[in-house]
C-alpha positions in Angstrom: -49.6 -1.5 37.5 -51.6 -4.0 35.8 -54.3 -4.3 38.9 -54.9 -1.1 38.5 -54.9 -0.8 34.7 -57.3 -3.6 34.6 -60.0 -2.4 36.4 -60.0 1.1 35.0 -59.9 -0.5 31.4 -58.7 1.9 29.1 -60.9 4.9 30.5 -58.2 7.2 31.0 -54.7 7.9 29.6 -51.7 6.7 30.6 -49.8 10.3 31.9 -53.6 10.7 34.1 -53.7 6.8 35.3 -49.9 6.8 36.6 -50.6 10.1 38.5 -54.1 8.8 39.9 -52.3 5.4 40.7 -49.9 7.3 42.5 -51.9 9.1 44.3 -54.3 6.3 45.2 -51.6 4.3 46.5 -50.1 7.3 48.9 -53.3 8.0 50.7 -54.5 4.6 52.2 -55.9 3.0 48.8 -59.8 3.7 47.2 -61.0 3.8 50.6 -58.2 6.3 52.1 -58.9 8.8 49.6 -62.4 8.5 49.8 -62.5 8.8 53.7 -60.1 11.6 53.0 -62.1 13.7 50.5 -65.5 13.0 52.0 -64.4 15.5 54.6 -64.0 18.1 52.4 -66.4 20.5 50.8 -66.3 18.2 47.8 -67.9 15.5 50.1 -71.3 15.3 48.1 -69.5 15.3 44.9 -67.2 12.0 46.5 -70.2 10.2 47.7 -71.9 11.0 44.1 -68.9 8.8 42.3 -69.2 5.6 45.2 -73.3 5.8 44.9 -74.4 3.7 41.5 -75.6 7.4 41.0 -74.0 9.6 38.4 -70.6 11.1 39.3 -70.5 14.7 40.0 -68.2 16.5 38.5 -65.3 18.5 40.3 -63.4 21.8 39.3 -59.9 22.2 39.5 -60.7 25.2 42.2 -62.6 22.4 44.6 -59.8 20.0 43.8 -57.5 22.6 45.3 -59.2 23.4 48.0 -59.9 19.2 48.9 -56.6 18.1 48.6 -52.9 19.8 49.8 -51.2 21.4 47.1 -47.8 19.9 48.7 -49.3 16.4 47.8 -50.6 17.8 44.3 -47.0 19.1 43.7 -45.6 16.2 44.7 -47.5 13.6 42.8 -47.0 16.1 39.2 -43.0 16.0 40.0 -43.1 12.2 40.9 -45.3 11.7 37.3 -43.0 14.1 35.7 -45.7 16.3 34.9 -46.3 20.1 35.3 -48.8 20.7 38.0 -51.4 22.7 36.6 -51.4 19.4 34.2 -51.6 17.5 37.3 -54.6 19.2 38.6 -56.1 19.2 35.6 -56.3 15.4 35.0 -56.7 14.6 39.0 -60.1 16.9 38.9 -61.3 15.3 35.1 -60.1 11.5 36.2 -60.4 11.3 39.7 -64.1 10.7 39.8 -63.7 8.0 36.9 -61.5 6.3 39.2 -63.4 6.7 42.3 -66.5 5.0 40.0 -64.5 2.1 38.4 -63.4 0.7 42.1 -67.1 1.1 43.2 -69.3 -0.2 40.7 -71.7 -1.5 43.5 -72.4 1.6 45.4 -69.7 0.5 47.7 -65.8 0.6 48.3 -64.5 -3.0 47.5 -63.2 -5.0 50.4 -59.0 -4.9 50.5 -59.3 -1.4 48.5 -55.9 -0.4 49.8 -53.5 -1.1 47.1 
């Protein structure tokens, strides 16, 4: 996990950066969920935390609605988490995430991880 860890540097905790980790790694890498989620009606929002913009925030209700609940249910039980708490920290984190791995406007080549 250090890879990971080390880029984020401390921004988040560690129950939030094992599921995000997770979840990162089980959808293609920065640049699988990105793809993913810029198809989605949170698409602006997504594009807002690659850009060298500020992020955009997202609601747990958008966050729903973006990604399959199987997945979100799936990632809490792999974390050992409940999933409200999952959603919770995937909506508040995510962007953070998303923001560390592009700090140039732009996915990093090799973002799969």
């Amino acid at each position: 996990m250090s890879w990971f860890q080390g880029i984020i540097g401390g921004a988040i905790g560690a129950e939030a950066l094992n599921l995000i980790k997770n979840y990162v790694e089980k959808n293609g890498g920065v640049e699988g969920v990105v793809k993913q989620l810029e198809n989605t009606e949170i698409g602006e929002k997504v594009r807002s935390w690659v850009s060298t913009d500020p992020n955009k925030p997202i609601t747990i209700e958008e966050l729903q609605k973006a990604v399959d609940i199987e997945k979100i249910t799936e990632m809490a039980k792999s974390a050992g988490l409940p999933v409200d708490k999952a959603k919770e920290l995937l909506a508040e984190y995510l962007p953070v995430i998303i923001d560390k791995f592009t700090p140039d406007g732009k996915l990093p080549p090799n973002s799969k991880s």
